[in-house]
C-alpha positions in Angstrom: -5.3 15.0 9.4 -8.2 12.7 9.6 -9.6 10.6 12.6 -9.0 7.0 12.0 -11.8 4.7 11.2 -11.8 1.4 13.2 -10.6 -1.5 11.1 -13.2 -4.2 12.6 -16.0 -1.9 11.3 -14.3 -2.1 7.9 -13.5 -5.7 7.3 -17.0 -6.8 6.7 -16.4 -4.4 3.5 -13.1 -5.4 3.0 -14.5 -9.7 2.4 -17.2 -8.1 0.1 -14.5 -6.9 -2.2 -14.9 -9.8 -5.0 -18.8 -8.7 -5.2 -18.6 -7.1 -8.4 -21.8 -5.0 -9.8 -23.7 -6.5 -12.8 -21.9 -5.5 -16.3 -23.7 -2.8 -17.8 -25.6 -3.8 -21.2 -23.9 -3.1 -24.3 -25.3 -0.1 -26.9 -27.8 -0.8 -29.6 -25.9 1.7 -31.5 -23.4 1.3 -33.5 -19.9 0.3 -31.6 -17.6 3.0 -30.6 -14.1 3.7 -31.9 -11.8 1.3 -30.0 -10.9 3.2 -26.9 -7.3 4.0 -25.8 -8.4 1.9 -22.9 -8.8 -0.7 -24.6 -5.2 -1.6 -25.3 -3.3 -3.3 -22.9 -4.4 -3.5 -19.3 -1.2 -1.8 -18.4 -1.9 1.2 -20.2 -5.8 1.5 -19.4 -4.9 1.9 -15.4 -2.3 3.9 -16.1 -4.8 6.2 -18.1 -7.5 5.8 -15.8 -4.8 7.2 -13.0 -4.4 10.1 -15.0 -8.0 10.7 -15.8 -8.6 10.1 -12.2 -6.3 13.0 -11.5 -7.4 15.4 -14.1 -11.2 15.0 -12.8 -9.9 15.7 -8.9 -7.9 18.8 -10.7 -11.3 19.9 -12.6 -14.5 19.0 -10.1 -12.7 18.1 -6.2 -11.5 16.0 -4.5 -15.1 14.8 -3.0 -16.5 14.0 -7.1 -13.6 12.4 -8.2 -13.2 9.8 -5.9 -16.9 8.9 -5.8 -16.5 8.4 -9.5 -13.3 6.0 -9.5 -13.4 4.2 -6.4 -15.0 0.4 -6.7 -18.1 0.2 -4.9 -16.6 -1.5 -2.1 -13.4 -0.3 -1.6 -11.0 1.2 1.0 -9.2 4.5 2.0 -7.0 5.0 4.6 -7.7 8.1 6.9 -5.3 7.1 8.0 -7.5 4.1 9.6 -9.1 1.7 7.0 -12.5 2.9 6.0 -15.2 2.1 3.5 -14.4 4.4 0.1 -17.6 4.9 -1.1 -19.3 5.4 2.2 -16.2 8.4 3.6 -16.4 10.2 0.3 -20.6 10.7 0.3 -20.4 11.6 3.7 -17.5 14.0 3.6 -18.7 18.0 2.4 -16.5 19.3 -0.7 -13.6 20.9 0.5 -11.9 23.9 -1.4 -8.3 21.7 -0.7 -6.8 20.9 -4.5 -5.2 17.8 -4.6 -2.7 16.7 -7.4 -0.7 13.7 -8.6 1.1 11.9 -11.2 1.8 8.7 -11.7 5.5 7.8 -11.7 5.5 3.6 -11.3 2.7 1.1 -12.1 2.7 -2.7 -12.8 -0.1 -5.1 -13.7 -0.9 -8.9 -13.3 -0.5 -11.2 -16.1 -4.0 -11.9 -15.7 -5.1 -8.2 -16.6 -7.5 -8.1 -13.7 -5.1 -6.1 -10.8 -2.8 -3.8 -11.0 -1.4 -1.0 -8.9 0.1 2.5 -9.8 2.1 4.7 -7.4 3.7 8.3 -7.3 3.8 11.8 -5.7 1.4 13.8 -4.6 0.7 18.0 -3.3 -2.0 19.4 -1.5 -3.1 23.2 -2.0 -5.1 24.7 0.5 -6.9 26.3 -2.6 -6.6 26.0 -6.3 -5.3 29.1 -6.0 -2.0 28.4 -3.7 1.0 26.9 -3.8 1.5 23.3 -2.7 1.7 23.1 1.2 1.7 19.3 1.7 3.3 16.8 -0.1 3.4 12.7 -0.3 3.1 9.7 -2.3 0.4 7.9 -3.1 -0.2 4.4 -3.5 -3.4 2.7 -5.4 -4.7 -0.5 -6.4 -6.7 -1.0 -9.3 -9.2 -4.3 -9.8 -11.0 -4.6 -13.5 -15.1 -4.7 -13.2 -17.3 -6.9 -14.8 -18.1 -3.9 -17.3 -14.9 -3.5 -18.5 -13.9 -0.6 -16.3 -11.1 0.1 -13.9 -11.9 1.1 -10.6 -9.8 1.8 -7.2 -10.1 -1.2 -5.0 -7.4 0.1 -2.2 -6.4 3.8 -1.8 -3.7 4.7 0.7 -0.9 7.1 0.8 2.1 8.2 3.0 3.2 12.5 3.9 6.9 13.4 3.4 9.1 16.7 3.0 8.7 18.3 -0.3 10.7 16.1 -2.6 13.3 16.8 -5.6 10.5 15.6 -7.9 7.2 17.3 -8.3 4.1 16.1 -9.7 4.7 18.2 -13.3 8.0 17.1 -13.0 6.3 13.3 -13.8 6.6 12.9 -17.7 6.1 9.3 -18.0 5.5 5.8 -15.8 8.0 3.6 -15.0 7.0 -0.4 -15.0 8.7 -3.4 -14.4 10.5 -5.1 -17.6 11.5 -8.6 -16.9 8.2 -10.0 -14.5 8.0 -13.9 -14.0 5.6 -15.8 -15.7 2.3 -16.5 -13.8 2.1 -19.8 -12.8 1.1 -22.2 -15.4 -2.0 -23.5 -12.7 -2.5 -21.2 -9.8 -4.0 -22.4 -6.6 -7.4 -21.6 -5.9 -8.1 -17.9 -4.8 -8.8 -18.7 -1.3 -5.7 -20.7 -1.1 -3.7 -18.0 -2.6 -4.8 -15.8 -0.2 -4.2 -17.7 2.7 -1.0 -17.6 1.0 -0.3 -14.2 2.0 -1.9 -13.9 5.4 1.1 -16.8 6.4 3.1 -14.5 4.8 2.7 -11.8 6.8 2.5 -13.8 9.9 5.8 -15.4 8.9 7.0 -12.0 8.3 6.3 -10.6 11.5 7.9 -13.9 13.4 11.1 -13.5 11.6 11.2 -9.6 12.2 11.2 -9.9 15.8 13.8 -13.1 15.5 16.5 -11.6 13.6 15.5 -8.1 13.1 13.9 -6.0 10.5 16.5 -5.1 8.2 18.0 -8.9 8.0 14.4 -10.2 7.5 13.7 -7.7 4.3 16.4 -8.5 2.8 15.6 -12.1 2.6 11.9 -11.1 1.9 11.6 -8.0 -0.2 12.2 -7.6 -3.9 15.2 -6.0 -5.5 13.2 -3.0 -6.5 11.0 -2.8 -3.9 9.0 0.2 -2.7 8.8 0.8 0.7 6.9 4.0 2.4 6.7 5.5 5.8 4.6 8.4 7.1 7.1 10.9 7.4 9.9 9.9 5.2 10.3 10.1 1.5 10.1 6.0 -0.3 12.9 4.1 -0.2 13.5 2.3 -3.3 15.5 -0.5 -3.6 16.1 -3.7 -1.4 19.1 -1.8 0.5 17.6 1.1 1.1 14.1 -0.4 2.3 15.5 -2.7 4.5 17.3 0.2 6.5 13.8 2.5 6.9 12.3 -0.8 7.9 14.7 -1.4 10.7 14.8 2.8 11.6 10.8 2.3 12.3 11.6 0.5 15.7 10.0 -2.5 16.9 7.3 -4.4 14.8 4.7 -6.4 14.9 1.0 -6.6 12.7 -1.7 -9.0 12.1 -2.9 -9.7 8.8 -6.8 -9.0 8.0 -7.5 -9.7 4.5 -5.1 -10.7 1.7 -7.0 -10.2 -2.1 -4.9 -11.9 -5.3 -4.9 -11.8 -9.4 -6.7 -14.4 -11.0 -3.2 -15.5 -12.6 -1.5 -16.1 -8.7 1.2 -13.7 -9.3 0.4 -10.8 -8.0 -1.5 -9.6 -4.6 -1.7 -7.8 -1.7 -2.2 -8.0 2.2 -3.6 -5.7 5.0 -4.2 -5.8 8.3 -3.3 -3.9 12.1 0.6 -2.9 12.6 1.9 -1.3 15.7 5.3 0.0 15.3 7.9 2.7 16.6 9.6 1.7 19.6 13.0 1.8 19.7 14.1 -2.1 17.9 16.3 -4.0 19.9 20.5 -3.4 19.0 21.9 -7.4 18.8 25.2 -7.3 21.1 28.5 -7.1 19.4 30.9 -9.7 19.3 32.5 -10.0 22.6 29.9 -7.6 24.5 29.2 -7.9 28.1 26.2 -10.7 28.9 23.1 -9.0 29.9 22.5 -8.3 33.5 20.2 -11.8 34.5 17.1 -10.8 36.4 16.9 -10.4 39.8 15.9 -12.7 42.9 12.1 -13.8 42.0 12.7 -12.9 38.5 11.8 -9.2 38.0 14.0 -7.2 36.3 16.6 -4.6 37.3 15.7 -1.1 37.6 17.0 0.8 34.8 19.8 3.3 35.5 19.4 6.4 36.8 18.4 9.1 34.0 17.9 6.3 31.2 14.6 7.0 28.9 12.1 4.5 29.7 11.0 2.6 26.2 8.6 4.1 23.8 5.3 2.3 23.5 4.3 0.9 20.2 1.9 3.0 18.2 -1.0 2.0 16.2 -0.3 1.9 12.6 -2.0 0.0 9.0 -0.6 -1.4 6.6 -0.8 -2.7 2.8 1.8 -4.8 1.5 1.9 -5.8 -2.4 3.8 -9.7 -2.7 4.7 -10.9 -6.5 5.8 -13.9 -7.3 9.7 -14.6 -8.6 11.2 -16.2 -11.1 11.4 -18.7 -8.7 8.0 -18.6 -8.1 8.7 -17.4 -4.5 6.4 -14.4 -3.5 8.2 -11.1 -2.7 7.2 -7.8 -1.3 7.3 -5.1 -4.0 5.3 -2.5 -2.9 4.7 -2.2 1.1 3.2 0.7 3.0 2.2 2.2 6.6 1.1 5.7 6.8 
């Protein structure tokens, strides 16, 4: 819907993303009554979700986002850009934009967390929804005590059995893993990741996507493709994985909890060609190459491969009982 942003002019924003702004200083007055926020870190993202939404609902789109996104931040357009910066310079559009969040889950560290669920687009407040998808968001507490939208990305689909009224309440996981009882530096942590991904890219084209996910992804992972409604579940992310063709990406930035069990990744995907089909069991060899090397023709009336298409991505890793990291969360829109 939007033209993508290029990612190079975005990563200089993307490595200021632990430059927090100053806490604000505290009242003279007397204190406040203990906010709702204030009582696990769970639920204040969760409520700041919500508020987030009811503010889009009740000043736009435009307003709300400047008010909840971190000061340096990113949106996908679907290409990476700086939060802030899109929203000022984007006019207010009449578009009415809701959501809900279904799924959430939080660091032991308090300090990230992520919430996810569906979202419809109105072409005015006053019509129906005419575009629907899921939205995907990562949350970092400030230095003043506030939560604020580090990374906001989301993924179309085809209107799906659940609406956003139809979201009561937010599902979160129940049995995490500890945090490690001494994390590795952040740096380290997040080098981490980026091998990670690289890793992850290596065994995709060795053995395929599906077989790698499995080994890779978490039992109740989330996995979302533009297009497609989420696929929850190692089983059934595997199989979208492998139906998005050929893959490859390059990791950009990875960003962690200050308790090392919980962070994400980012970087340049290109994806959609048609993945390779490993020969069955007592298939024909291929045809070798030809004299000198090149490569047969193909047949007559064969379709000549699809080229890879630029994509992003955002993948969420936590760590295991084992204390393995695994993919919970992963998107490319």
């Amino acid at each position: 819907m939007m033209k993508p942003a290029p990612i190079l002019g975005v990563l200089a924003v993307a490595s200021a993303l632990s430059s927090l702004q100053p806490a604000k200083p505290a009242p003279q007055a007397a204190p406040p009554a203990k906010p709702a926020s204030a009582q696990t870190p769970l639920a204040a993202m969760i409520e700041q979700e919500q508020a987030f939404a009811k503010v889009a609902g009740e000043k736009g789109v435009r307003d709300a986002f400047l008010e909840f996104l971190a000061d340096e931040s990113l949106v996908f357009t679907p290409g990476p850009a700086p939060g802030k910066l899109f929203y000022k310079n984007r006019p207010a559009l009449p578009i009415k934009l809701s959501w809900a969040p279904e799924f959430a889950d939080m660091s032991a560290a308090g300090d990230l967390g992520y919430t996810s669920g569906p979202y419809e687009i109105s072409k005015t407040a006053a019509d129906p929804p005419s575009s629907y998808g899921h939205f995907n968001s990562l949350w970092r507490l400030q230095k003043d005590g506030s939560w604020k939208v580090e990374v906001d990305l989301g993924v179309p689909h085809d209107k799906p059995k659940v609406s956003v009224a139809d979201v009561k309440s937010v599902e979160s996981p129940k049995d995490n893993a500890p945090a490690p009882k001494d994390p590795k530096p952040t740096d380290a942590l997040q080098t981490e990741l980026t091998t990670l991904d690289t890793q992850l890219a290596a065994k995709v084209e060795a053995v395929g996507a599906e077989k790698a996910y499995l080994e890779v992804a978490a039992d109740s992972i989330r996995l979302f493709r533009s297009d497609n409604l989420p696929a929850l579940g190692k089983a059934a992310a595997a199989k979208l994985a492998a139906q998005s063709g050929t893959q490859s990406w390059k990791p950009a930035l990875a960003r962690v909890a200050k308790s090392g069990d919980l962070g994400y990744s980012s970087g340049t995907m290109r994806m959609g060609a048609p993945a390779a089909t490993p020969p069955s069991a007592g298939a024909a060899p291929p045809t070798p190459p030809a004299a000198g090397g090149a490569r047969p023709a193909p047949a007559a009336g064969a379709a000549p491969p699809q080229a890879l298409t630029p994509h992003y991505y955002v993948r969420i890793w936590r760590r295991d009982a084992t204390g393995a990291w695994k993919i919970v969360l992963e998107v490319a829109p």
